[in-house]
Structure formats: C-alpha cells, structure tokens
C-alpha positions as CSV (number, residue, x, y, z in Angstrom):
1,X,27.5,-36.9,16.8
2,X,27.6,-34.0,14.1
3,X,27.9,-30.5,14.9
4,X,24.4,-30.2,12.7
5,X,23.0,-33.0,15.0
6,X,24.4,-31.7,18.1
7,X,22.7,-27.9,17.1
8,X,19.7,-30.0,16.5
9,X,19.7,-31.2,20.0
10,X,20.5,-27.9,21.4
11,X,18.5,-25.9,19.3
12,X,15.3,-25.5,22.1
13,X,17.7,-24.0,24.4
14,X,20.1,-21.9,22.8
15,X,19.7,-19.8,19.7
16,X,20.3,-21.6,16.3
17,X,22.9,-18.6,15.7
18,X,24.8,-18.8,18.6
19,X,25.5,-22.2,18.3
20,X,26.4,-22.5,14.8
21,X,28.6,-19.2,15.6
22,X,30.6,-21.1,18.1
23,X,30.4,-24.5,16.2
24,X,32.1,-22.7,13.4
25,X,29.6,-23.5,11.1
26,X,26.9,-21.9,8.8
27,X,23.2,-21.3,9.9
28,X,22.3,-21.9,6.1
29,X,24.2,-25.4,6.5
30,X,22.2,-26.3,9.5
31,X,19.2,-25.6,8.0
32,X,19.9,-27.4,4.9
33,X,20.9,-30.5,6.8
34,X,17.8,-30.4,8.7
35,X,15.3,-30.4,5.6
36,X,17.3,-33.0,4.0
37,X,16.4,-35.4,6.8
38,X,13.5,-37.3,6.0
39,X,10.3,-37.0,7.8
40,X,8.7,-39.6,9.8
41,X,6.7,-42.1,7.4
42,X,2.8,-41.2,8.4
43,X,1.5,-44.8,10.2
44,X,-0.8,-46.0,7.3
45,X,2.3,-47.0,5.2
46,X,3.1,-50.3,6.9
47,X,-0.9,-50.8,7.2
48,X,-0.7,-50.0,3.2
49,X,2.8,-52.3,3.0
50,X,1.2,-55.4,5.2
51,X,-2.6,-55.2,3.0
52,X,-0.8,-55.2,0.0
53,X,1.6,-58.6,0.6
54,X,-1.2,-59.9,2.0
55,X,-3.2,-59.8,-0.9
56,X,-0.1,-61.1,-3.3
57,X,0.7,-57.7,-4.2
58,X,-1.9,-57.8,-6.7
59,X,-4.2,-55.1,-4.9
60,X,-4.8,-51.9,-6.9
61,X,-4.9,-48.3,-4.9
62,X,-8.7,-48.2,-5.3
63,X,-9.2,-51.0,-3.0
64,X,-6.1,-50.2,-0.9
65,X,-7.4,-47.0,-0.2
66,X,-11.0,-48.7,0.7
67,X,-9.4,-51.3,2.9
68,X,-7.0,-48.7,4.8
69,X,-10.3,-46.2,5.2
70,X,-12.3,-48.7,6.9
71,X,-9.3,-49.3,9.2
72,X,-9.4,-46.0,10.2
73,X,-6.7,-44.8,8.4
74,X,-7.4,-41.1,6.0
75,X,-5.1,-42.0,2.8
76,X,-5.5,-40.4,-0.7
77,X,-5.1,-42.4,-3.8
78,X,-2.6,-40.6,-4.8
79,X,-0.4,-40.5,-1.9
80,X,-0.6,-44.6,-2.5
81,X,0.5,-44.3,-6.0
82,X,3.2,-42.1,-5.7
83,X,4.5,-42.5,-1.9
84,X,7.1,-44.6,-0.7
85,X,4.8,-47.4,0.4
86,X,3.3,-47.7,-3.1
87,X,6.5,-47.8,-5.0
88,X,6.0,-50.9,-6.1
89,X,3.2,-49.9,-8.3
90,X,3.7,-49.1,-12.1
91,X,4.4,-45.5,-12.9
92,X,1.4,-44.1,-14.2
93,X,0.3,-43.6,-17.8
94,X,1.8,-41.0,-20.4
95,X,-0.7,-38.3,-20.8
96,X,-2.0,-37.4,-24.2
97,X,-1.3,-34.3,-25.8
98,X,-3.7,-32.9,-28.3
99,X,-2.8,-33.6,-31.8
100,X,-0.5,-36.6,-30.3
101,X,-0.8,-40.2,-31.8
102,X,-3.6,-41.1,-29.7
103,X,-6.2,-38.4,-31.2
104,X,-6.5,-39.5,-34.9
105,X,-5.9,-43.0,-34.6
106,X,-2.0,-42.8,-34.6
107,X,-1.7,-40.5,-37.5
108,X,0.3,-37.0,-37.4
109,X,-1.6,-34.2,-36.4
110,X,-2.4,-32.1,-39.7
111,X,0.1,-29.7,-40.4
112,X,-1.5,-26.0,-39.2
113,X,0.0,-22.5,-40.5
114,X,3.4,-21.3,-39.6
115,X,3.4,-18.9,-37.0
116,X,6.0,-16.2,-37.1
117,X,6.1,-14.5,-34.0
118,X,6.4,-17.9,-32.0
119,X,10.1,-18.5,-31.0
C-alpha cells in the first residue's frame, strides 16, 4: 500500500495534515494523487457497451441514447459520443469557420482590408 493510499484510508479519522505530516509527505501530493484516480464509470456504460455489440456496432448515439432512456437509464448524447463507452465512435466533424472553404464553394475567402491595429 502507498503512503497516498494508506492517507486515503485514514483520511475519515485523522486529519489529512497530520498524516501526510507524519508520512513525510506533501498535502498538495495527496491531493494530486487523489484527483488523478479515476472516478467510478456511471452504470449506463456497460448498458451503452452491451446495446452497441449487440447491434454490430453499427448503432448511432441517437438511437443509443433512445434505447438506454427507455431502459431507464438518463444519458446525454454527448456524453455517448465523447465518453469512454463511446470511444469507438468517429471523432466528430471539423467545424466550419466563416470565410473557410466550405462557404463559397471551396474558394478563398475574398481578401478584406488590412487592419493595422490587429497584432
């Protein structure tokens, strides 16, 4: 066991001070170990991992998200598309910036007047 696991075990009876004082070690280390730990995942994923093999991983987050709502479960979209259960899923679309290649049919924007005071 660490010393930042063993403060973590201790921590609801003693003071987080006191025992990183006599640990020999740094409050601001505990605490960084401790948010690097990762949370617990929330119980839809392996719902969301177990729909989505089951339909040939061919289901899209729309009807993921229908499917896991009428199991109960309260999912976003996005926390399909981007969480760790939805990895698997193609990264999402470049956006498009005005005056891009996608606003005048993949021509340059025009060129506008120089502005000075702009670094």
């Amino acid at each position: 066991m660490s010393k930042y696991a063993f403060i973590d075990a201790h921590a609801a009876t003693w003071a987080v001070s006191e025992l990183c004082r006599v640990l020999e070690v740094s409050r601001s280390g505990y605490y960084h170990w401790r948010a690097a730990l990762l949370p617990p995942a929330p119980a839809w994923q392996a719902v969301a991992q177990q729909v989505f093999t089951r339909h040939a991983s061919r289901y899209g987050t729309r009807r993921l998200r229908a499917e896991l709502q009428a199991e109960g479960h309260r999912v976003g979209r996005y926390a399909l598309y981007y969480g760790p259960a939805g990895a698997q899923y193609p990264p999402p679309p470049p956006a498009h910036h005005p005056g891009g290649p996608g606003r005048r049919g993949g021509r340059e924007p025009a060129a506008g007047p120089a502005r000075a005071h702009c670094p």
